[in-house]
C-alpha positions in Angstrom: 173.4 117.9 195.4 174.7 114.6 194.2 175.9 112.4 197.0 179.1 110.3 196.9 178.1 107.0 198.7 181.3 105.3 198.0 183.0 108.1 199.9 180.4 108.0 202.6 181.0 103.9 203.1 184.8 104.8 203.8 184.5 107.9 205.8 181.9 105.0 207.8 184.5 102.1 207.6 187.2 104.4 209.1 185.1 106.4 211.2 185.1 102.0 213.2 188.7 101.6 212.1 188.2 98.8 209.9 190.0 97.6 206.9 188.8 97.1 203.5 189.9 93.6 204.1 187.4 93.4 207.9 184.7 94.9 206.2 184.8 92.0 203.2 184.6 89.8 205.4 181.6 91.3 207.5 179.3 91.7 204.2 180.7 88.3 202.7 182.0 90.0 200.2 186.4 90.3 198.5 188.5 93.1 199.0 188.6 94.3 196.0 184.6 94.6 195.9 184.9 97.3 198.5 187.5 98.6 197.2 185.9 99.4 193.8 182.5 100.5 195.9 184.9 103.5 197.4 186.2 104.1 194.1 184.8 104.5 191.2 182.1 102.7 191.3 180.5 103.9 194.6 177.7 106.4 192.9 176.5 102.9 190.9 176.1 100.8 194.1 172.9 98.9 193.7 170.4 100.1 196.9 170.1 96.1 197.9 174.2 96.0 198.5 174.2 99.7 200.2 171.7 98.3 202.7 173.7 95.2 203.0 176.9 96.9 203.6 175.3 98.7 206.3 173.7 95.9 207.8 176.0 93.4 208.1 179.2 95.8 208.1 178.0 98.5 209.9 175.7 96.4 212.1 172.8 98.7 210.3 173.7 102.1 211.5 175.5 104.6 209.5 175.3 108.7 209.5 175.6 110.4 207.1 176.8 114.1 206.9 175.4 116.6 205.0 
């Protein structure tokens, strides 16, 4: 089962109605950047920025649905 972690990161980000935009700016990071991360580029997300999305975005919890 291959896992879709870009899609998982906005289900989360909506699930606290945030914006691409508030999230950015949680994780220190552009727009754009998460933008890409729930696009395409999501199932190539480095485990250092997952876990840093989560932690500074998510203030370290996120659930994740099988």
């Amino acid at each position: 089962m291959k896992i879709d972690i870009g899609k998982l990161i906005k289900e989360a980000r909506e699930k606290q109605n945030l914006t691409q935009e508030e999230l950015a700016q949680k994780v220190g990071k552009k727009r754009s950047y998460i933008s890409r991360i729930e696009g395409v580029e999501g199932s190539n997300i480095k485990l250092k920025t997952l876990i840093e999305i989560v932690d500074k975005g998510f203030k370290g919890k996120i659930t994740i649905d099988l």
